[in-house]
N, C-alpha and C positions, 0 to 999 in steps of 0.2 A: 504493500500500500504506500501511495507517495506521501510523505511528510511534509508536499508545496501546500502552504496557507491560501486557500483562495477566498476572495471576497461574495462571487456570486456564480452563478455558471456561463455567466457569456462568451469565457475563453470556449464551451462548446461549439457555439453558435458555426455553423458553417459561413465561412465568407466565400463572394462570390471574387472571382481576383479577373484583374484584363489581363490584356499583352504587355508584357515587360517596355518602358519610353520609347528603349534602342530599337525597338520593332518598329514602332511608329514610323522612325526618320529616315527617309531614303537616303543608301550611301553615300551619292553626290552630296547628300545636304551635310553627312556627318563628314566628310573627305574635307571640308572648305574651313577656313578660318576666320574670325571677324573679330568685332569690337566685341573686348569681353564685357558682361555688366548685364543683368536682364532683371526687368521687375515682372516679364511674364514667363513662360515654359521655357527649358532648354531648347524641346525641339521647333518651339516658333522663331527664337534666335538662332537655330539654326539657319531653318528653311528660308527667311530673309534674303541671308546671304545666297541660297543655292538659287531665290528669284531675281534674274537679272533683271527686272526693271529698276529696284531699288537700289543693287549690290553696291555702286559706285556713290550714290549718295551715301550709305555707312561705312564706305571707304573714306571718306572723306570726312565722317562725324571723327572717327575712329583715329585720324591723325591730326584734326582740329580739339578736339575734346577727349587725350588720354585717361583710361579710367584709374583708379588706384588697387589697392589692395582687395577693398571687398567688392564681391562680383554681382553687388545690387545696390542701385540711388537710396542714400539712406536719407535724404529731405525726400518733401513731397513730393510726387508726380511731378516731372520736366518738365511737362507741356502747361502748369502754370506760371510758366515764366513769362514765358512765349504769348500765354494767354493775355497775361496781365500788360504787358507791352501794348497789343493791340486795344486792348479793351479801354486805357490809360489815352490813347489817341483821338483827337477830334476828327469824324465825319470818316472814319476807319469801323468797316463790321467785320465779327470775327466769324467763323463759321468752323463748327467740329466734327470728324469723322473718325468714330471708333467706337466701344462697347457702349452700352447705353451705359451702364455700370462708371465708367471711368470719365463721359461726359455731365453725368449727374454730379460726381464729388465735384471736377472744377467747376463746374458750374456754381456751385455750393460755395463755394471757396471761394469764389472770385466774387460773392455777390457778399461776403462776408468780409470781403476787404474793401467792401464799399465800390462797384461796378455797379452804374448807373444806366447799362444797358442790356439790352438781351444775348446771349449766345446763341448764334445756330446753332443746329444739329443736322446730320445728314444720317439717318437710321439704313441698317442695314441686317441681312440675316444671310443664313451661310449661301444660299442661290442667287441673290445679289452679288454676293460677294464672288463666290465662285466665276460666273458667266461675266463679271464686267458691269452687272445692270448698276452697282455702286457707285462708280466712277461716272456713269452716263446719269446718277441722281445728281450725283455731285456739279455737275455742268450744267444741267438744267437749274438747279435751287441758286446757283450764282447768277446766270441769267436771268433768272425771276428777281434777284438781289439787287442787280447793277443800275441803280436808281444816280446818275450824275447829279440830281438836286440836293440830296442827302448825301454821296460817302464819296471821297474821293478815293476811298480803296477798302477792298473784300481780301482778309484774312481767310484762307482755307488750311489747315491743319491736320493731317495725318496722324494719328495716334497711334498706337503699338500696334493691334490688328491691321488696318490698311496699309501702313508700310509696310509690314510681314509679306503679305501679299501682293504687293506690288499694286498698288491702284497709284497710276503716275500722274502726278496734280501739274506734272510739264507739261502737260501734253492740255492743259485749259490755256484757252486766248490770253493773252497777255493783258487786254482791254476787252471791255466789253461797254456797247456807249459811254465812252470815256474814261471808266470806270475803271484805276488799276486791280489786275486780279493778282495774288501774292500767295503760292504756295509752297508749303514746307510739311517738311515730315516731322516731328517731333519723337521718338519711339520712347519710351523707357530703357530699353534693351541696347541705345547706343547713345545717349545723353547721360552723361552723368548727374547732374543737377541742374535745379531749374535756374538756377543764377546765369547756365549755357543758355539756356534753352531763350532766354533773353537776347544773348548772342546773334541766335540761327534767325531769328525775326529781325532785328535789327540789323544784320547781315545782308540779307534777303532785301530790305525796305531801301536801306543806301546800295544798293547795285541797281535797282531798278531805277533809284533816282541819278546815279552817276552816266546810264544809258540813255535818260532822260536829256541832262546836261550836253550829251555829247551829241547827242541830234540835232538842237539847237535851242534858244531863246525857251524860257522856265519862269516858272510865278516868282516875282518877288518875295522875299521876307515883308513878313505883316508890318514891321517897323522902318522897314526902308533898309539898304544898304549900308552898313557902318563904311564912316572914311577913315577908318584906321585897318590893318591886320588885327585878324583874330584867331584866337585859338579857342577851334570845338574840345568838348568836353565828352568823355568818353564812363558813363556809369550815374545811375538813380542815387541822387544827393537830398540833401536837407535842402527847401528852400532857399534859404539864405546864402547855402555856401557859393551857388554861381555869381550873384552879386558881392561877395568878400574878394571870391578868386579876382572878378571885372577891378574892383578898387586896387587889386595886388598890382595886377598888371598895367594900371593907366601912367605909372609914371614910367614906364618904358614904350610908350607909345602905342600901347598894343589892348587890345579888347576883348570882351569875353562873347566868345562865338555860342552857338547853341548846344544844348544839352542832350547826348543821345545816349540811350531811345529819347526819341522827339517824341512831342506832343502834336504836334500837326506836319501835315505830307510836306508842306513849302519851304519847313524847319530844315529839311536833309539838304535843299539848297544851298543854304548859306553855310549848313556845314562841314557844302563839299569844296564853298567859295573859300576857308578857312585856310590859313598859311602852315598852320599845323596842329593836331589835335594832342590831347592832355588823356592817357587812361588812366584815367583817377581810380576807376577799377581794374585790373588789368587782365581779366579772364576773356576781352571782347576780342578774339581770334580773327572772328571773321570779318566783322565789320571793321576791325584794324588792315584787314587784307584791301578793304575797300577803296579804303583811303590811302593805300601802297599803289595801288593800279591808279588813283587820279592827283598820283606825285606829294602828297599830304607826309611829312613825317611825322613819327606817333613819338611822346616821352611820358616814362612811367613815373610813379609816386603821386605825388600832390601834396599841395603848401600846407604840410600838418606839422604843427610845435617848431621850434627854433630851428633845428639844425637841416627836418624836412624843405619847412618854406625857403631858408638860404638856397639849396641844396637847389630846389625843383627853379626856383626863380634865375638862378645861374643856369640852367639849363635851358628854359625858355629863353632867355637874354643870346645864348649862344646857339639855337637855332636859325633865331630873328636875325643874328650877327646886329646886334644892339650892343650900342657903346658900352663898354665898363663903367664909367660914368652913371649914365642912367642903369643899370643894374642895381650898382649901389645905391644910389636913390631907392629903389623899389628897397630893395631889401633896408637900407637904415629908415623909412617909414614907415617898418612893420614890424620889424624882428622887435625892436626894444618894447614893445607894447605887448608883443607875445612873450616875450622872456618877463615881463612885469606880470601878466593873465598866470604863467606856470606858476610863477612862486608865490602868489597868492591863492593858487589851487591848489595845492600840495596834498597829493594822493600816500596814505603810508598803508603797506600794508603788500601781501603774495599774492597776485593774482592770475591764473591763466584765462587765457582767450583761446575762444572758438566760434567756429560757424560756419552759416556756410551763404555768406551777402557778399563776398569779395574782398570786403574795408577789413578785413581780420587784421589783417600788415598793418593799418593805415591807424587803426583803435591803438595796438600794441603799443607803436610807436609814442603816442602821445599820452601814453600813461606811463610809461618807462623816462619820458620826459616832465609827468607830472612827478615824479618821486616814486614813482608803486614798483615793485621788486616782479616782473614777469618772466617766467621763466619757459615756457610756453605756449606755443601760436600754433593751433591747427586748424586749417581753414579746406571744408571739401574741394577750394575751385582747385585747378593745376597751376605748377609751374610754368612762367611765362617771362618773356627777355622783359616783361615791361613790372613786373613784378621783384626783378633784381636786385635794384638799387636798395628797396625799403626788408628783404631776407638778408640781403650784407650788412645794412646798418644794425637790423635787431639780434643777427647772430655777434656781431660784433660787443654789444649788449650783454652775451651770456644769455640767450636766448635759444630756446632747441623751435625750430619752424619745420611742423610737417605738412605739406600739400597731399593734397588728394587725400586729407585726415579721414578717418573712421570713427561712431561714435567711439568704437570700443577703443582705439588711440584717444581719444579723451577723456575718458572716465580712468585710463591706466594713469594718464600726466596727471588727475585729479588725486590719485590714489598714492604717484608718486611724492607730487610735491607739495602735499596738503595745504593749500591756499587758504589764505581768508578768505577770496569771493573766487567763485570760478563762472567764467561768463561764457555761455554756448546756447546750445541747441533746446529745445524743451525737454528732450527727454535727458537730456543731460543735468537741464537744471532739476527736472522731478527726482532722478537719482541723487543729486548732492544733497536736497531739501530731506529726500528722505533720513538722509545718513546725520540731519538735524546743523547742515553747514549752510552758509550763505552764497547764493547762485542768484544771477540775472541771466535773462533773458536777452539776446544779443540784438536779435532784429526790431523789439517792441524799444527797450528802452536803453540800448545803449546804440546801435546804427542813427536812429529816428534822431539825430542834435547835432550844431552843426560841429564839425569838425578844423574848417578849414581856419587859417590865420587866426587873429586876436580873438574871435568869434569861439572857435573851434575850442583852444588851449585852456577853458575854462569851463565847459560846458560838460564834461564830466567829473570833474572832483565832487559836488553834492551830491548825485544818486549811489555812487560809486563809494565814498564814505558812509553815506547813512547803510546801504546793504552792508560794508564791513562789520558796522559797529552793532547791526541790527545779528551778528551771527552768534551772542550771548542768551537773547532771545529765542533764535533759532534751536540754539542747546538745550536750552529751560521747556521749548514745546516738546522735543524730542523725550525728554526725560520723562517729562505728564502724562504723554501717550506709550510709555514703554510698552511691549507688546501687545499693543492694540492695534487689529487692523492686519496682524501680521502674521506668520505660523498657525497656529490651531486657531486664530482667531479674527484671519483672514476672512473676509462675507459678510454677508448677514445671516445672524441665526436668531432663534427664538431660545434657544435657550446653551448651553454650554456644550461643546462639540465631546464627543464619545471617543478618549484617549484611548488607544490601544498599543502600549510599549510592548507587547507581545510581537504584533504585525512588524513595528519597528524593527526591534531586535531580529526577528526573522530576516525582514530585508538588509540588514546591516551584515547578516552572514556570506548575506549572498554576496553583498559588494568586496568584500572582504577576504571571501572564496576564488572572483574574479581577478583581483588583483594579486592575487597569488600567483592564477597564472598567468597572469600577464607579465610578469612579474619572472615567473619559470621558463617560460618560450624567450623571455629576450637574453637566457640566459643559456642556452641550444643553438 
């Protein structure tokens, strides 16, 4: 008779089992190689690749957007990147094609970040999908769409299924009564984050307007032409900060160009009219390629704390080939007001950074100048030439920088260097809070302020000390609530959960039995 403890008899129950996955995938599809990373099936990241209609667009995610270590997007779905870009645009409709399931979240999402408009959808089932009728929906609901009074451009979107499949959104009219059409694949399976996924839209939005330009004569900027040079600006800022950056640069005779992703279609004009662009964020791959093909040079960092804004503003100076002179002027009319903002901010205290908005380098930087000890910086976007500058100055620091971070690379640095505040992810901050430490939240309340110049260098010392000092607090909750909510007392129950250290101990043999031999075999 067996001496195994069972709970009930459903290890009887017959199951019914299918074909092993590798059955499924045709050898071609398993023979081919691709971007690794999948938030759907193995074998539909396979098959992808073995559909040539899409393969050369994931060829191209896939050396635009390297994945890292873990082989799935640990932020949310890509395609709200990409979503929020369009939906963030005037007289721009976005339109979605893929599961109803994965249109409903962003759609959810995006109306809970405040989208003031509707999302298409383009439905589909496996006989659409199969025979092509998908793609001939999808052309027809654009056409129904292409209203010139209302949108100066129709966002079309590809989500994991349709690019799988190959439904090619090339192959829709470029215009339709005047009306630009703009399609992109967005997959899970070969974006790694939606901070890219931003990227492949605003990519996509400045080449069509660069082919625009090149045709000939383009809508003006709503403001009129600046008569000075200007540098476009490259990443989703504070308010304020493009107006800081504009004052930075006016005593070198230079202006502050438009912010991309734009806000309106005319915005790409002027900032493709622009003498050279600023990636304030630096993960913008493609739409930095843009601006390579219509002669624009790209320079990375951005004017954050003393040694940044010296640093970035020499560099601007030395693109423009502006006098040393006026350099210095820019810089001795900002730096002493920043170096006054720091040391009246004065951050004390361990803190790591994460996330995954881009500004990770850019926060770091300016808290290790406010006084705060970070040791470090994991940020999901990749490494990038325009990213260099602000990974040498923080390793310089004493600073460990990992790109293409994991949460579980950040929870280890939490574990390592026991910070007073660790600032990241949600579920990053849920784990620290639990463990009764002090965590913010990156994208709500420390991205969201400005950063740049005088503005910038004091804009985090008060949330940033108060979550410090609030981490005594945090210890005193933890303590109140000791095992509650946790172990046997995880749920909701009605009345006190039914201990059995018998069951326990039984399973504790067994693990214990295991590792023996596992234990025995590495030792054969």
């Amino acid at each position: 008779m067996s001496k195994e403890v069972t709970y009930d008899t459903t290890d009887q129950v017959d199951v019914i089992k299918g074909h092993p996955a590798e059955e499924v995938v045709s050898t071609s599809a398993t023979d081919q190689t691709g971007p690794a990373g999948a938030c759907v099936s193995e074998e539909l990241k396979n098959a992808n690749l073995a559909n040539s209609e899409n393969a050369e667009i994931l060829e191209k995610y896939a050396a635009d957007y390297p994945v890292g270590p873990h082989d799935k997007p640990q932020s949310m779905c890509p395609a709200f990147g990409s979503l929020r870009v369009g939906l963030r645009m005037r007289r721009v409709a976005t339109v979605l094609s893929g599961s109803a399931c994965c249109v409903y979240g962003l759609s959810f999402v995006s109306h809970f970040y405040g989208a003031r408009r509707s999302v298409g959808y383009v439905p589909f089932d496996s006989e659409s999908l199969v025979t092509g009728k998908l793609f001939e929906d999808i052309r027809d609901s654009v056409h129904d769409l292409a209203d010139p009074d209302q949108y100066d451009a129709i966002v079309v979107t590809n989500l994991c299924v349709p690019t799988a499949s190959g439904v090619p959104l090339r192959l829709l009219p470029n215009e339709i009564n005047g009306v630009r059409i703009i399609g992109i694949d967005v997959p899970g399976f070969g974006v790694p984050t939606h901070a890219e996924a931003k990227d492949i839209l605003a990519g996509a939005m400045l080449n069509f307007a660069r082919q625009e330009v090149e045709a000939g004569p383009v809508q003006a900027p709503k403001g009129g032409k600046q008569d000075r040079p200007t540098v476009a600006m490259l990443g989703e800022m504070f308010p304020a900060d493009p107006m800081m950056i504009g004052a930075m640069l006016a005593p070198m005779g230079l202006g502050a160009g438009p912010v991309l992703p734009a806000r309106e279609w005319r915005e790409m004009y002027a900032a493709l009219d622009c003498g050279a662009v600023a990636a304030i964020h630096p993960f913008y791959t493609s739409t930095i390629r843009e601006f390579d093909a219509a002669g624009r040079p790209s320079i990375g960092s951005a004017p954050v704390g003393y040694d940044g804004t010296a640093d970035w503003l020499a560099a601007i100076g030395d693109t423009f080939n502006v006098g040393a002179d006026k350099i210095a002027a820019a810089q001795n009319a900002f730096l002493p007001a920043i170096k006054g903002a720091l040391s009246q901010n004065q951050i004390k205290g361990r803190i790591t950074v994460s996330g995954y908005e881009g500004s990770e380098l850019l926060v770091a930087r300016l808290l290790i100048e406010s006084g705060a000890e970070v040791p470090y910086v994991g940020t999901a976007c990749p490494k990038t030439p325009m990213s260099q500058a602000d990974a040498e100055w923080l390793a310089s620091k004493g600073a460990v920088i990992k790109f293409r971070a994991s949460l579980e690379d950040d929870l280890s640095a939490v574990e390592a260097f026991k910070p007073d505040l660790a600032i990241g992810t949600t579920p990053l901050v849920q784990e620290v809070k639990e463990k009764g430490q002090s965590a913010l939240y990156f994208t709500n309340l420390v991205s969201a302020r400005p950063l740049m110049g005088p503005a910038g260098a004091g804009s985090l010392a008060q949330v940033i000390n108060t979550a410090i000092e609030g981490g005594e607090r945090m210890a005193n909750m933890r303590s109140f609530f000791e095992n509650v909510g946790e172990g046997d007392t995880a749920g909701i129950w009605q009345g006190a959960p039914n201990l059995r250290p018998d069951f326990r101990a039984q399973n504790l043999k067994k693990i214990e039995k295991a590792a023996r031999a596992a234990k025995a075999q590495e030792m054969i």
